[in-house]
C-alpha positions, 0 to 999 in steps of 0.5 A: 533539586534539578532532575540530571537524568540523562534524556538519552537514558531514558526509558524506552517504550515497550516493544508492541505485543504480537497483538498490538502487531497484528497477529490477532488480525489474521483470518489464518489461523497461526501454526503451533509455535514448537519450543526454540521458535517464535513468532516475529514480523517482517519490517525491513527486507534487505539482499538475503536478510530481514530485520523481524520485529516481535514482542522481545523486541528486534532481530535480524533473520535470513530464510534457512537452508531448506527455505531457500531450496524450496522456494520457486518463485519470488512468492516463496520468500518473506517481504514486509509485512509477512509473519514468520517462524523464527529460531529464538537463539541465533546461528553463527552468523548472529542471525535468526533462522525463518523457517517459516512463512505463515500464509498471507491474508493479503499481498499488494504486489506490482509488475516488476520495472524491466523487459522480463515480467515478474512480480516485485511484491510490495507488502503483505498481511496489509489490512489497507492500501492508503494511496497519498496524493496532494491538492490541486494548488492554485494556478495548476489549471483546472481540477480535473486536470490535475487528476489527469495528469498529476502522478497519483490521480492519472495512475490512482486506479492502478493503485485501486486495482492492486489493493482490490486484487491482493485483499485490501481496502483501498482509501484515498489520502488527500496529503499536504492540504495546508497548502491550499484552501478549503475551495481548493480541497473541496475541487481535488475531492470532486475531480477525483470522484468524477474520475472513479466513477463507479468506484467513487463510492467504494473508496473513502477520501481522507485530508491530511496534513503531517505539518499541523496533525489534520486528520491524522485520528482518521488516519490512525483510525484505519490502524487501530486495533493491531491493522496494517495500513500500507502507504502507496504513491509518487515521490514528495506527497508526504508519505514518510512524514505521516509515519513520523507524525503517526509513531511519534517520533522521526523513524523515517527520513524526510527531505526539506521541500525543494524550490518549487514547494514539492517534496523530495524522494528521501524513502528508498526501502519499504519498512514496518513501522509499529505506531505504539499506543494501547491499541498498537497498528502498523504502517507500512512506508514505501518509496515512491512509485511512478506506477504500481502496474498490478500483477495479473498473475496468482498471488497464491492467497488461501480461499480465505482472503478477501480477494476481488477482481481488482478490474470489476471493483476498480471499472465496474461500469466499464465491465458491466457494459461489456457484458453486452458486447456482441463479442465475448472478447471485444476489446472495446475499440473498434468492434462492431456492436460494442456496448462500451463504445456506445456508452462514450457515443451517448454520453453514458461512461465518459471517454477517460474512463475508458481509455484509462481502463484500455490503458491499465488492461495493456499495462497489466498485460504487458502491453 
């Protein structure tokens, strides 16, 4: 007897649990949910609306009245990745009203693109920042040249610097290494390494590849018991891609390469995407940036994040030297007496360390 079950009718997974979403990953504790409420996580962010993911599956929500008149600046309202009190019945409009946003343990947050210097926030409550690139391929010149110039590798301490700020651990997702040999891999990882510097040590450096499922056990390693990994970098370096081969299924649109063997933009929205599995995890896909300039600002964290200075972790070598500067606000170009510039005269910090740094600190500045 043929089995004429209707595939489309079949039964869909569970949605995740509260736990298997995270909520057992926060330092903060939880406020008393009042009866009428609940608990849900933002996965989509829309103009004045937001699609909430929770144990009884998804809804949409909007901030309440009182929400909105409190709020003074862009850190007062949800983002993805947020948890937040929610009504359970919804209001006339079929939303669910947010009365709450529960305090962060993390924020990766940018400067936001235009002439006025806002903050633009990215993700929140993400354990890890997983900065994707691709392979040095063959016939690009050297490694090192590479790094310099590819968009991941000249702006990948811009991304460290962010993660290191908001109270994420920062890793490096070598993407897409089918398409290269294992001598070819090997000379991006090095490039890279001798690119950070110091803060090599501090960064892990994963190979992937979304087409044949390599390395996607570490990578879902990083999610597992209810974490949040943040996916981070430039167009086309298969961010989308990881996410579908994570979660099992095409949640996330993805483009045929173009001639040239690169991938194309095809995420235009930052979304929670729950990876299912006993232990649950998240990830967070993000369109792709040509630069994540970090927020210099407050990021209005509680004492109990994790949070670094992003320039020390990101150029420890750089501010160490600095201390024995001869002026306490050298600025490490033309100053008599400057340790930095010493080091790069001697051959002690190399010369791309510092202008990289240079240029991240004007970055950040506005500069």
């Amino acid at each position: 007897m043929s089995d004429s079950t209707d595939p489309q009718a079949r039964e869909s997974p569970p949605p995740p649990t509260l736990a298997q979403l995270g909520l057992q990953r926060r330092t903060v504790p939880a406020p008393r949910v009042p009866n009428g409420y609940a608990l849900s996580r933002v996965a989509v962010e829309h103009r004045g609306a937001y699609e909430l993911v929770d144990g009884t599956g998804g809804v949409t929500g909007a901030l309440d009245a009182a929400g909105r008149r409190a709020a003074r600046s862009p850190f007062d309202y949800p983002t993805v990745g947020d948890w937040v009190v929610r009504s359970t019945e919804p209001r006339s409009d079929r939303r669910v009203a947010i009365t709450d946003v529960l305090d962060r343990t993390s924020l990766l947050c940018r400067r936001a693109a235009g002439p006025r210097t806002r903050p633009q926030l990215v993700a929140a409550n993400a354990d890890t920042l997983a900065v994707v690139t691709t392979p040095a391929p063959s016939g690009s010149g050297s490694a090192a040249d590479w790094a310099a110039s590819h968009p991941a590798g000249h702006r990948i301490e811009w991304y460290l610097t962010a993660a290191f700020s908001g109270g994420a651990r920062p890793v490096i997702v070598v993407n897409k290494i089918d398409t290269v040999s294992n001598v070819e891999y090997e000379a991006t990882v090095d490039a890279l390494r001798r690119r950070l510097g110091s803060a090599a040590a501090a960064v892990p450096i994963l190979a992937t590849s979304a087409l044949d499922g390599h390395g996607l056990d570490s990578l879902g390693a990083l999610a597992g018991d209810g974490g949040t990994v943040a996916l981070s970098g430039p167009s086309g370096v298969g961010k989308s891609s990881l996410v579908n081969r994570l979660a099992g299924a095409e949640v996330m649109p993805v483009a045929l390469l173009s001639p040239d063997g690169r991938g194309r933009h095809t995420t235009v929205r930052r979304q929670l995407v729950p990876v299912g599995g006993p232990d649950g995890g998240t990830f967070v896909d993000t369109p792709g940036l040509q630069d994540l300039i970090p927020w210099s600002g407050d990021l209005g964290l509680p004492a109990e994040a994790a949070v670094l200075d992003g320039l020390a972790q990101t150029f420890g070598d750089v501010t160490a030297l600095a201390q024995h500067c001869r002026f306490a606000d050298c600025s490490h170009t033309v100053e008599p007496g400057c340790a930095v510039i010493a080091a790069v005269q001697s051959g002690e910090l190399a010369a791309q360390r510092l202008s990289t740094y240079l240029e991240l600190v004007a970055d950040m500045a506005g500069d």
